[in-house]
C-alpha positions in Angstrom: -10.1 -16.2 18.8 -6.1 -16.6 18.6 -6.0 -12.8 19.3 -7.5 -13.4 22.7 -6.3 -17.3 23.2 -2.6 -16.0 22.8 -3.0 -12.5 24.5 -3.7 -15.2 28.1 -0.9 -16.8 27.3 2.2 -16.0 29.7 5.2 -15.0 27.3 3.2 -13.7 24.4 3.3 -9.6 24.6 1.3 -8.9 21.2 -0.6 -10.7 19.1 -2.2 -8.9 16.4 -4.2 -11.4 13.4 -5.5 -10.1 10.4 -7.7 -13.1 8.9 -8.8 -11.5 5.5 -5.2 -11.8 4.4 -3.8 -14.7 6.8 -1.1 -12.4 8.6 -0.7 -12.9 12.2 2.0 -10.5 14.0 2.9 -11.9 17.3 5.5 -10.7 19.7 7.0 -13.4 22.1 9.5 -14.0 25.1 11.9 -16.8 23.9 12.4 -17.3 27.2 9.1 -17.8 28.5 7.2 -19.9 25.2 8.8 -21.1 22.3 7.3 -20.6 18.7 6.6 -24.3 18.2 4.3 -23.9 21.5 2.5 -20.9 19.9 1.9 -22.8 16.7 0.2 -25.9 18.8 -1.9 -23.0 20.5 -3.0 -22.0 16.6 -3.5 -25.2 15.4 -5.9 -25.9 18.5 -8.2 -23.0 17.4 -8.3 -24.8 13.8 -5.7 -22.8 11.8 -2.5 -23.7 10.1 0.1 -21.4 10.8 3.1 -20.7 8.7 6.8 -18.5 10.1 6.9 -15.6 7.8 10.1 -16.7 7.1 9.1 -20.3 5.8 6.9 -18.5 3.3 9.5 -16.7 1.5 10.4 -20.0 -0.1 9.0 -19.7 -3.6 7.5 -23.0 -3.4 5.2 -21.8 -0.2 4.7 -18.4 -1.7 3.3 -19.9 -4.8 1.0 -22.6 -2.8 -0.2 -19.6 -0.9 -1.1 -17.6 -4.1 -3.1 -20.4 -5.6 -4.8 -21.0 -2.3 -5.9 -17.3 -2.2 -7.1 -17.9 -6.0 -8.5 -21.2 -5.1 -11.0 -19.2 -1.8 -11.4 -16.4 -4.5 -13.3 -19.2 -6.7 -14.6 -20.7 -4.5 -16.5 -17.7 -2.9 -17.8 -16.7 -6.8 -19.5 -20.8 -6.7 -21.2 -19.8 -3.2 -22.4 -16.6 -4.5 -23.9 -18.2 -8.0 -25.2 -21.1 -6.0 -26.9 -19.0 -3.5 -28.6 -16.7 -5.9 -29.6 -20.0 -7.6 -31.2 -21.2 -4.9 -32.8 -18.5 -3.7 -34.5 -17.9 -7.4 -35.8 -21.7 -6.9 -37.1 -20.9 -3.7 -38.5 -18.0 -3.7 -39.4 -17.8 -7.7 -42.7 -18.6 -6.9 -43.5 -15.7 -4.7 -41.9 -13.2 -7.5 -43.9 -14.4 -10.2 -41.2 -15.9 -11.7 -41.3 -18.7 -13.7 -39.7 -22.2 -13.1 -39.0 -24.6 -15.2 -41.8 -28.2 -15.0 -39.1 -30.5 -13.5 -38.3 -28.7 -10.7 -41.9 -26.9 -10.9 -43.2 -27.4 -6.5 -46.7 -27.6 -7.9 -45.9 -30.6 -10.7 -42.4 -31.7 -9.5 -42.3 -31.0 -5.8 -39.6 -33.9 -4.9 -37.2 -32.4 -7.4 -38.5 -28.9 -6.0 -36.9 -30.0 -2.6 -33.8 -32.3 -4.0 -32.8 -29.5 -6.1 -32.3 -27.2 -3.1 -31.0 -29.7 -1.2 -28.2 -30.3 -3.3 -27.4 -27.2 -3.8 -27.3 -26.4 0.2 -24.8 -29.3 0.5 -22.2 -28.0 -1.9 -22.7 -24.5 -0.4 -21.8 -25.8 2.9 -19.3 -28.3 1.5 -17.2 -25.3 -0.1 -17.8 -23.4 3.0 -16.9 -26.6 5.9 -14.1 -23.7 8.0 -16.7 -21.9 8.9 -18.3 -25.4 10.6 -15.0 -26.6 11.6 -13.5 -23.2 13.5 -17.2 -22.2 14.6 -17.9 -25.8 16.4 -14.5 -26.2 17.8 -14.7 -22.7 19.2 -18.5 -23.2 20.2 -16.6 -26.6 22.1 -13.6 -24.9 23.9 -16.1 -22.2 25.3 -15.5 -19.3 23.2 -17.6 -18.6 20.6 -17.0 -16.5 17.9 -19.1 -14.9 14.7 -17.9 -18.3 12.6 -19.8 -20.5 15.5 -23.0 -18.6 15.1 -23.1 -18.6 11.2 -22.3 -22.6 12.1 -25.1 -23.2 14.6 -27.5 -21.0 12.7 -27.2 -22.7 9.5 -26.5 -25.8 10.7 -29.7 -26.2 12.6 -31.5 -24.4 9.4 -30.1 -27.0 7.3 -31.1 -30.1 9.6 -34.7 -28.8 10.3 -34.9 -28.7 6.6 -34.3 -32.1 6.4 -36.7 -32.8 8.8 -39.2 -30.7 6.3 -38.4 -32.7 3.6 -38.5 -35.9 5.1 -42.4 -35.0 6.0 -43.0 -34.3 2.3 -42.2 -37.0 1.1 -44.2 -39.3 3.3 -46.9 -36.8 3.4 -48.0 -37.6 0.2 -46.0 -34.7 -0.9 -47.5 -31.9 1.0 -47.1 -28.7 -0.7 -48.4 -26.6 2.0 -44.9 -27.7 4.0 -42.4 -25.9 1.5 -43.1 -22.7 3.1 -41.1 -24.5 6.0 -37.8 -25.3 4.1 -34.7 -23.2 5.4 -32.1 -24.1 2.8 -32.2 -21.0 0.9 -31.4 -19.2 4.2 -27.7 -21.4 5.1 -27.0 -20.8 1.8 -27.5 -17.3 1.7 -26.0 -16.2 4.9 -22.6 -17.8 3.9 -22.8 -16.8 0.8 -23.2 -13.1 2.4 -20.1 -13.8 4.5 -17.9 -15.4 1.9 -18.8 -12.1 -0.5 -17.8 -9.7 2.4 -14.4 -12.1 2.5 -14.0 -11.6 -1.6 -14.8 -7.5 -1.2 -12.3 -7.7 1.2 -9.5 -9.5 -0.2 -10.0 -7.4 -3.7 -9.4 -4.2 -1.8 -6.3 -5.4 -0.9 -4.7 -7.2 -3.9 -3.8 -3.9 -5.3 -0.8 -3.0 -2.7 0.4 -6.7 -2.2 0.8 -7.0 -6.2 2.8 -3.1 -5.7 4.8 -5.0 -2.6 5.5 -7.8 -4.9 6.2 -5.8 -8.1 8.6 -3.8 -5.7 10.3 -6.6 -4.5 10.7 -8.6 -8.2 12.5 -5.5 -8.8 15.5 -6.2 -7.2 18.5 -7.6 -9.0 18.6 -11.1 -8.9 22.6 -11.8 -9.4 25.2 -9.8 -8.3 29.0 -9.6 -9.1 31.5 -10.2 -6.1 35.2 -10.0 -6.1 37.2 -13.1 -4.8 40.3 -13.7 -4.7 41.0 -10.5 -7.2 38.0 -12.3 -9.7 34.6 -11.1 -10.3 32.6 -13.8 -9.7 28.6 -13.9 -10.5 26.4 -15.7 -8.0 22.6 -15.3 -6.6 21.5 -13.0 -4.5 20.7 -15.0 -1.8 24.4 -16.2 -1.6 25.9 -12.5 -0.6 26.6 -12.5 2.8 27.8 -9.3 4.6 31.3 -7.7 4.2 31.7 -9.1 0.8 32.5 -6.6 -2.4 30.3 -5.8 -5.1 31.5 -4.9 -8.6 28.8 -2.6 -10.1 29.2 -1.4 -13.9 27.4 1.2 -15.7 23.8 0.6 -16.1 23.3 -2.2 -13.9 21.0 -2.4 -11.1 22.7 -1.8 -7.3 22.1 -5.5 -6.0 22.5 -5.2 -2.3 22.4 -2.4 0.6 26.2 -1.0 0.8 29.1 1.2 1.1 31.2 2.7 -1.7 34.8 1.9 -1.0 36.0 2.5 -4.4 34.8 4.5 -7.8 32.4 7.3 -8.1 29.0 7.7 -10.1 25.8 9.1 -10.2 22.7 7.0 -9.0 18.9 6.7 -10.0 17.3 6.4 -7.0 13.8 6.8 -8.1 13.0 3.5 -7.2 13.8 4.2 -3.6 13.2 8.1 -3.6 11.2 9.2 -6.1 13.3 11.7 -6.9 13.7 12.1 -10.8 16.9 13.2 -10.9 20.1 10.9 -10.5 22.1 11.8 -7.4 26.0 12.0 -7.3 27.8 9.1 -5.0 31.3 9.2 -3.6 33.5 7.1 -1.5 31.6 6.4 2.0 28.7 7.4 0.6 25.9 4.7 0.8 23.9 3.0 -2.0 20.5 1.2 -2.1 19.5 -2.0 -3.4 16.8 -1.5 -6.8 18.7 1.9 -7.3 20.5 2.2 -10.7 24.2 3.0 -11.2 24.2 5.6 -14.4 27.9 6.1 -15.4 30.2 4.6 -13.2 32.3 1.8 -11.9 32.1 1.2 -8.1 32.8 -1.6 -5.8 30.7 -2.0 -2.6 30.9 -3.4 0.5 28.0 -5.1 1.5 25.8 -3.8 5.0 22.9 -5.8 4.3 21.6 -8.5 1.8 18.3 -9.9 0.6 15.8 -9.9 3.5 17.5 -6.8 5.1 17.9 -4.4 2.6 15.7 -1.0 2.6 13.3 -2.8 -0.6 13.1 -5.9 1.6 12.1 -3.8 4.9 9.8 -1.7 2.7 7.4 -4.7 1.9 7.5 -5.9 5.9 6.2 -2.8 6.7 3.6 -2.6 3.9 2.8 -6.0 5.3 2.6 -4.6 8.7 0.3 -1.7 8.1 -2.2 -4.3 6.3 -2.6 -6.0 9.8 -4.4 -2.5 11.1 -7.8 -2.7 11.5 -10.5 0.3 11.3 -12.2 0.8 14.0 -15.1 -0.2 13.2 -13.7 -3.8 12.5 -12.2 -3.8 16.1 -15.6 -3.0 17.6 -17.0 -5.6 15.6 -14.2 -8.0 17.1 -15.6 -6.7 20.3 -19.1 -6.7 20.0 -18.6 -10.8 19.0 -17.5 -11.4 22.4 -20.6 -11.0 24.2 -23.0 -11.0 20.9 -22.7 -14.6 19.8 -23.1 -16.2 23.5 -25.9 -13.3 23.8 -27.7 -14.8 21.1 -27.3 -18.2 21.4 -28.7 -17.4 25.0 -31.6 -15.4 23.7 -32.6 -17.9 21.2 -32.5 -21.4 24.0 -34.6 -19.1 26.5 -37.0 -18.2 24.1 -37.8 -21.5 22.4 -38.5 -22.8 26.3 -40.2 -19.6 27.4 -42.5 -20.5 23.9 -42.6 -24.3 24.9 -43.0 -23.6 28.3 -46.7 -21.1 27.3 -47.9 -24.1 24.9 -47.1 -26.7 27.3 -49.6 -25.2 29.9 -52.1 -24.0 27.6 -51.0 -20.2 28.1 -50.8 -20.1 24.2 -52.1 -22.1 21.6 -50.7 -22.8 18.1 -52.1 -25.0 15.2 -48.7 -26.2 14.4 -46.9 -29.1 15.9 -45.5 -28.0 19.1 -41.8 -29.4 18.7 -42.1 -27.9 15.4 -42.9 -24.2 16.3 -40.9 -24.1 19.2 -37.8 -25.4 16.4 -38.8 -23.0 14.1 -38.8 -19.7 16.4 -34.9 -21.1 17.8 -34.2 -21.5 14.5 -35.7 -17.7 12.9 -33.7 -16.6 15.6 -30.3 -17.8 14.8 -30.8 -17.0 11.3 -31.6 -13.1 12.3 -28.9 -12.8 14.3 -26.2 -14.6 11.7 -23.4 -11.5 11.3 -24.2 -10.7 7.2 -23.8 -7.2 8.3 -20.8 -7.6 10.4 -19.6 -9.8 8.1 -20.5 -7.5 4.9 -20.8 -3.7 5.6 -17.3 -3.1 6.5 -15.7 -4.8 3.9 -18.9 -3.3 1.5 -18.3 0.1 2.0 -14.5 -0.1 2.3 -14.7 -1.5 -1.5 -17.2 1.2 -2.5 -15.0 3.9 -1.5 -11.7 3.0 -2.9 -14.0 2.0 -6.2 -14.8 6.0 -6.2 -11.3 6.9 -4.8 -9.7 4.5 -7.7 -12.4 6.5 -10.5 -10.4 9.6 -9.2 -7.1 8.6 -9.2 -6.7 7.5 -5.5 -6.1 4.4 -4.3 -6.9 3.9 -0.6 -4.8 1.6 1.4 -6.4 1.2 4.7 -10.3 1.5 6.1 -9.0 2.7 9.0 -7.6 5.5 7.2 -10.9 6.1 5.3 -12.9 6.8 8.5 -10.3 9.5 9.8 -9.7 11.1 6.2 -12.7 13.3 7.5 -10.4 15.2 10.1 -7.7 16.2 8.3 -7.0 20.2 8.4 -3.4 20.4 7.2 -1.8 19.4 4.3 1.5 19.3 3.4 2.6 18.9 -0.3 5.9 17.5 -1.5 7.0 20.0 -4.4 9.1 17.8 -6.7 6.3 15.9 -8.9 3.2 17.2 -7.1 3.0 20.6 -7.0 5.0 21.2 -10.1 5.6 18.7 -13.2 8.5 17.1 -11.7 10.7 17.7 -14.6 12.8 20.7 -15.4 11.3 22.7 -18.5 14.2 25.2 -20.4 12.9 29.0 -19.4 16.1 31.3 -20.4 18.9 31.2 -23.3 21.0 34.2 -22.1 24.3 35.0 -24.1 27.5 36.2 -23.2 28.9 36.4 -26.7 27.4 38.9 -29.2 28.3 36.4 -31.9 26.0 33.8 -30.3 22.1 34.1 -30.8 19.6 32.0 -28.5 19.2 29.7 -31.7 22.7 28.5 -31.6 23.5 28.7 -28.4 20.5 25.9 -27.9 21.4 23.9 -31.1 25.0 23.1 -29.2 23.9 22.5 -25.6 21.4 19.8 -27.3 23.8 18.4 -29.6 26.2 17.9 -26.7 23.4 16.3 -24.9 21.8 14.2 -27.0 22.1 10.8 -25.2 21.8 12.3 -22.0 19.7 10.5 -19.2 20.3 13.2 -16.7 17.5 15.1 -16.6 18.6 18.6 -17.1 20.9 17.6 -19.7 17.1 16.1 -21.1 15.6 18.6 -20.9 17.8 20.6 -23.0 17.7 18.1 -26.2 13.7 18.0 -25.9 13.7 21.9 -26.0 15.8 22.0 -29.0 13.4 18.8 -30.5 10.7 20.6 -30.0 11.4 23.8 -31.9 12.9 21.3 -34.2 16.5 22.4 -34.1 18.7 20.7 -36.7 21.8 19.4 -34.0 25.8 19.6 -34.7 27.8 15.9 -35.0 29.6 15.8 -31.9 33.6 14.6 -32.0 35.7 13.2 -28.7 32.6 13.7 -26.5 33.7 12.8 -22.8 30.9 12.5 -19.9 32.1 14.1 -16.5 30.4 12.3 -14.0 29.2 15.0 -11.0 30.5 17.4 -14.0 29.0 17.5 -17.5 30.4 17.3 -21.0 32.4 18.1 -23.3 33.1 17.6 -26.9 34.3 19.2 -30.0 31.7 20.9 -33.3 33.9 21.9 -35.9 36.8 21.2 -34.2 36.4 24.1 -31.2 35.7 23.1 -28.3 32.8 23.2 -25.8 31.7 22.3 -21.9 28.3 21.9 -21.0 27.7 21.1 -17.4 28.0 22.9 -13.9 31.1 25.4 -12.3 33.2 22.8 -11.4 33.6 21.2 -14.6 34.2 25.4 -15.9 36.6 25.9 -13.0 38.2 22.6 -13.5 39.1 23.3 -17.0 40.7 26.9 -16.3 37.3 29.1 -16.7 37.2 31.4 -13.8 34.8 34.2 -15.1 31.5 32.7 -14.3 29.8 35.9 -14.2 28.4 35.3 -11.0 26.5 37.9 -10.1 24.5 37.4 -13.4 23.4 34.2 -12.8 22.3 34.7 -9.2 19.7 36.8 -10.1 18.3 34.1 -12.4 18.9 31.6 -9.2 16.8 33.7 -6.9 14.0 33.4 -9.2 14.2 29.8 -7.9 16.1 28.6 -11.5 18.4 26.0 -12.1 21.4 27.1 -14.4 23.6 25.2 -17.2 26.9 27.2 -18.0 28.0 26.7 -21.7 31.7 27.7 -22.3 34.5 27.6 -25.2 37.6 26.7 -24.6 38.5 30.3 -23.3 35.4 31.3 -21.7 31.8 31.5 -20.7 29.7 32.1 -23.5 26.1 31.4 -22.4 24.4 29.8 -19.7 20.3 28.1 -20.1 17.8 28.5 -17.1 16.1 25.3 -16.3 12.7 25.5 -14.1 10.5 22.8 -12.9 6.8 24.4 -13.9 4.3 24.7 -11.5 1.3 22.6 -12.4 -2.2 24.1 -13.5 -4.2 22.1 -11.1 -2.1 22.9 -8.5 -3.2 26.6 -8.3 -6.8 25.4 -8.5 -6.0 23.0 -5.2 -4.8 25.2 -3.1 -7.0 27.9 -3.5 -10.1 25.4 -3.4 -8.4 24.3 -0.1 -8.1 27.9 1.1 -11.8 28.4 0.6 -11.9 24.9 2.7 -10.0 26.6 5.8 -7.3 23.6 5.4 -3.3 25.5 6.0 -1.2 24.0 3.6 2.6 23.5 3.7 5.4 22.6 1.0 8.1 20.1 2.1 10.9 20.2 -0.3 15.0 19.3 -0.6 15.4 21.8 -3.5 17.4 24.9 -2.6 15.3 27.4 -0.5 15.5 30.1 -3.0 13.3 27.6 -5.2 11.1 26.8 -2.5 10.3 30.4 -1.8 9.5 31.0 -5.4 7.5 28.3 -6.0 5.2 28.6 -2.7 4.7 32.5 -3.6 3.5 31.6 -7.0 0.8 28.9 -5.4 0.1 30.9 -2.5 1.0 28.1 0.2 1.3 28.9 3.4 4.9 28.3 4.5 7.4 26.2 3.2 10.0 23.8 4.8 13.7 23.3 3.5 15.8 20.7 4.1 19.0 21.6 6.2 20.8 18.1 4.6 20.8 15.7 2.3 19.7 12.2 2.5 20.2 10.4 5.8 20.9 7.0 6.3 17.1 4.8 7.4 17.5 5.4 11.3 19.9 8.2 11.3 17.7 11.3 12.3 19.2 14.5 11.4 18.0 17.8 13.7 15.0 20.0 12.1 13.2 22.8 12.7 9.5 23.4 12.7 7.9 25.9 11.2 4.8 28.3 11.5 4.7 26.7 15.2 2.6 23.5 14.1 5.2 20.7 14.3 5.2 20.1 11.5 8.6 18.8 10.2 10.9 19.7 7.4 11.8 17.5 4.1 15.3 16.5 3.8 16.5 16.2 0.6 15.1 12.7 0.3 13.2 11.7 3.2 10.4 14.7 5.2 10.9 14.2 8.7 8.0 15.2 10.9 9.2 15.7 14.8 7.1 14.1 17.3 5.2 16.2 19.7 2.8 13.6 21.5 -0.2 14.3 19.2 -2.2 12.2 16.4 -1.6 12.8 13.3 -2.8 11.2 9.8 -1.1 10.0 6.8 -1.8 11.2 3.3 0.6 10.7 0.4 -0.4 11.2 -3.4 2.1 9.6 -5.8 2.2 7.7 -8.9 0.5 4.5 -6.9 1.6 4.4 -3.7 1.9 2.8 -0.1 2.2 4.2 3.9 3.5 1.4 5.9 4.4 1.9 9.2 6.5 0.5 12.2 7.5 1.6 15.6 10.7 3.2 16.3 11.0 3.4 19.8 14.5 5.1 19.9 13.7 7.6 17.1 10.5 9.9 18.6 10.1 10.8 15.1 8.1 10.0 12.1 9.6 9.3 8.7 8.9 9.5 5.4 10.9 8.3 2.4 10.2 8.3 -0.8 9.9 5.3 -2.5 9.3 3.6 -6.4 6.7 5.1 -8.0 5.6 6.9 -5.5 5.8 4.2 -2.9 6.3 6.0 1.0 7.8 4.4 4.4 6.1 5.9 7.6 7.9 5.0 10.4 6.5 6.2 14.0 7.7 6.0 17.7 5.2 3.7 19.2 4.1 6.0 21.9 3.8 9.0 20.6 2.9 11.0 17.6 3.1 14.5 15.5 1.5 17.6 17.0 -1.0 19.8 15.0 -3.9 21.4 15.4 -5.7 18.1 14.4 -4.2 16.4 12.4 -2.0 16.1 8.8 -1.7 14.8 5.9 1.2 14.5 3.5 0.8 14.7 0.1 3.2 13.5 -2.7 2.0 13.1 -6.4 -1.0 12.0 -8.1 -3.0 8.3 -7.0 -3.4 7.7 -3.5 -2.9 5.0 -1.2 -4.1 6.3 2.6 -2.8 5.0 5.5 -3.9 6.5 9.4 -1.4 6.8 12.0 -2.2 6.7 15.6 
């Protein structure tokens, strides 16, 4: 196998090959073998190999896709043909009807062309597994492919032999009890389905990878000699300037050296609401620009950026295998020889008893002695190897999928069992993910709740922020009539103002109040409504404060049921959030979770690890505002993260000691992992994030 072939070879340090979606991750000294040596090593063994980076070319991607359509179609023939063929075959012995011209008993020459036809196009579409099977069977090193190629091979040829008897034995019916072809045909039909189940259970995450990637802008606007200039992606190079406007998608991985805004980072974070961005302050390619102009220096373009690494390690993680996929890659080292072995002494030992008249047999000698080699092979041809795993890996992310959970890895399946901790995200998973209006409270007699609402909404009726939102669907839902708004101004990082009936009114935070003169913020008033863990919206006139709205993000029904179902389980659960603390509190008092972690910063740049502190002496790390960060203690850990359809990938980072989690589109989630060690609980963890699940195990 190239696995083993290139693991010998001096220079190569890791080869890792995943064959069910043609991904081989080698690691190599440049100094000691060059790649084009490796590639003459994999070519040997009867593969094609591509670079990873050839295949980024559209042309090659696409040729790839259609290939993976094209072995897709051609498995669905196998499987028809098989079934075919065995209905001819064995129709007889079911009582089932054939029709006359292919009848044994009226038509028994079409009986045996008919299956013979059909066992050459089965093997026809299926000639790799006769190609890589001989040629390893030839260089000494059989693998599962040479047995399925001997054993159906020498099924197919003594069928022959069959059929050549019956039709110069007067067409001899007794002999169709002797024909094989049914049995090639079925055993590679067997494989090539356990190939299909495979491949199906992971088209899901490479569409996400691919629907992740196609998000990213494909232009960009640079600034050249004092022009704005647009040109494709692929032609920024580091250090030049991007000129972002409002509303248009962040093309590239930068720095903002000039211009503020806020950002939409929820196809990076999956955070809901837009986060405000300042000089020096970095920016992410997919990410949205709401309401500002800013001009970026570029750190890193398209192959580099944070999307780009994303679907590499999504890539990665699909090269794990389970475990029980690695023993079978073990167990086919000294299986296939084994049998081939077994099957040669055992047709001599039989030859060896006839020969000398130890046992007598009524059948041709040659013949038997063929046909017990033969049943043999056939036995012993990996449809369970080649089936089960792939079988029951389908089955369960068919159930998880009927549930809402998408499963990424097998490997992750088999350990899902020994999870005892679970720890929630709080943004979108245990609560609604989007703030709800709770409180009206009025500072001015004149002003009842009524009104007080009917102006915030009008003031924030084309509001994308999400408080702002939230505000206008609370007034749209008790059907509030709004004002008609005059010289409305939006205050990035602020709020807004605007004039009703020419007086005029800020909606927004303090600083837009304390900006524009408003001291009195009746402080002490509002706190209270803060340490209820509720977010507040101060409305003022020109002269004062007049009313502030409490904004809440709800807790979710099901939620409540969860955690006390998981209580009853004996799993500890935990809330990682980046929301204030006096939020966190409130909410994990409400849902009786165990302890909650609160970030001590905001977001950190990819490999910039900020320090955290455990809590409730289980290692188990704190979110920052964007990213949970779980310390590493030099124990296992799993990986569990429940999202709107989402991915763990994973990838060593030796300097780091840490895992990392980021949040990602639609509920997409980087794990990144020092490659010696790992978390430290009881058992192990899993984190949970959302709604559908994609599972990924961590060792």
């Amino acid at each position: 196998k190239i696995e083993r072939k290139l693991s010998k070879t001096n220079g190569v340090d890791k080869a890792l090959v995943n064959i069910s979606n043609n991904m081989a991750d080698i690691e190599y000294d440049e100094k000691e073998i060059k790649a084009s040596e490796i590639i003459k090593i994999i070519e040997k063994l009867g593969y094609t190999p591509k670079r990873r980076e050839d295949l980024k070319d559209k042309e090659e991607a696409l040729r790839a896709e259609k290939k993976l359509k094209l072995e897709l179609t051609k498995s669905k023939i196998v499987i028809v043909l098989s079934f075919v063929l065995m209905y001819i075959s064995m129709g007889s012995m079911l009582n089932l009807a054939l029709p006359n011209i292919i009848e044994p008993t009226i038509n028994i020459r079409n009986y045996v062309i008919a299956q013979f036809i059909l066992t050459v196009i089965v093997m026809l579409i299926a000639k790799r597994f006769y190609r890589v099977g001989f040629r390893q069977l030839y260089m000494l090193s059989p693998n599962m492919d040479s047995l399925v190629a001997v054993g159906t091979t020498s099924a197919f040829i003594y069928s022959l032999y069959i059929s050549y008897r019956i039709f110069i034995e007067n067409d001899n019916l007794h002999l169709v009890h002797s024909l094989y072809y049914e049995s090639a045909a079925t055993i590679i039909a067997f494989i090539m389905l356990g190939k299909y189940l495979e491949t199906l259970s992971k088209g899901k995450a490479s569409a996400a990878i691919k629907k992740l990637v196609n998000f990213q802008a494909k232009k960009a606007n640079i600034i050249r000699n004092s022009e704005i200039v647009e040109i494709d992606i692929n032609e920024v190079s580091k250090g030049d300037i991007v000129f972002i406007k409002p509303g248009e998608k962040i093309p590239v991985d930068g720095t903002i050296i000039e211009g503020h805004s806020t950002i939409d980072e929820a196809m990076i974070t999956g955070e809901s609401i837009p986060v405000e961005k300042v000089e020096n302050d970095k920016v992410y390619s997919g990410s949205i620009n709401k309401d500002g102009v800013l001009k970026v220096i570029v750190n890193a373009t398209e192959g580099e950026t944070l999307i780009s690494k994303i679907a590499k390690l999504v890539e990665d993680a699909q090269m794990t295998k389970a475990p029980i996929a690695r023993l079978a890659d073990k167990v086919s080292l000294i299986f296939v020889p084994t049998v081939i072995f077994i099957a040669i002494s055992t047709a001599l030992l039989w030859w060896f008893l006839i020969k000398y008249n130890i046992i007598s047999v009524s059948q041709n000698h040659f013949e038997f002695v063929l046909t017990i080699f033969i049943s043999i092979l056939i036995i012993a041809c990996p449809c369970s190897l080649g089936l089960a795993t792939p079988t029951a890996i389908m089955v369960g992310t068919g159930k998880g999928a009927e549930l809402g959970i998408l499963i990424k890895s097998g490997e992750a399946l088999e350990k899902l069992n020994e999870i005892d901790t679970i720890v929630f995200d709080k943004t979108g998973t245990l609560t609604e993910g989007s703030p709800k209006v709770i409180d009206i409270v009025s500072l001015d007699n004149d002003l009842s709740k009524d009104e007080i609402l009917k102006i915030a909404a009008s003031m924030e009726v084309s509001s994308e922020h999400p408080l702002g939102k939230a505000v206008y669907d609370e007034a749209k839902e008790k059907k509030v009539e709004l004002y008609e708004i005059k010289n409305f101004l939006s205050i990035s990082g602020r709020g807004v103002m605007g004039e009703i009936e020419e007086k005029k009114y800020l909606l927004g935070n303090k600083k837009l109040l304390l900006d524009n003169g408003i001291n009195d913020l009746h402080e002490e008033e509002i706190h209270r409504y803060e340490l209820q863990g509720k977010t507040t919206i101060l409305l003022a006139d020109e002269e004062k404060l007049i009313a502030f709205i409490t904004l809440a993000d709800i807790v979710r029904n099901e939620s409540i049921e969860l955690i006390k179902k998981l209580k009853k389980e004996n799993i500890k659960t935990y809330m990682l959030t980046g929301d204030n603390e006096r939020t966190a509190k409130v909410i994990a008092k409400k849902l009786d979770i165990d302890d909650v972690g609160h970030a001590i910063q905001t977001f950190v740049e990819q490999n910039d690890f900020s320090v955290v502190r455990d809590f409730a002496g289980h290692g188990v790390g704190l979110a920052l505002h964007e990213e949970p960060i779980i310390p590493n203690y030099g124990r296992k850990g799993r990986g569990l993260k429940i999202e709107n359809g989402m991915v763990l990938a994973i990838e060593p980072m030796v300097n780091t000691g840490t895992y990392k989690i980021a949040m990602l589109p639609d509920g997409w989630t980087i794990i990144t992992r020092d490659g010696k060690r790992s978390a430290h609980f009881e058992h192990s963890i899993a984190i949970i994030d959302g709604k559908p699940v994609i599972l990924s195990e961590l060792d």
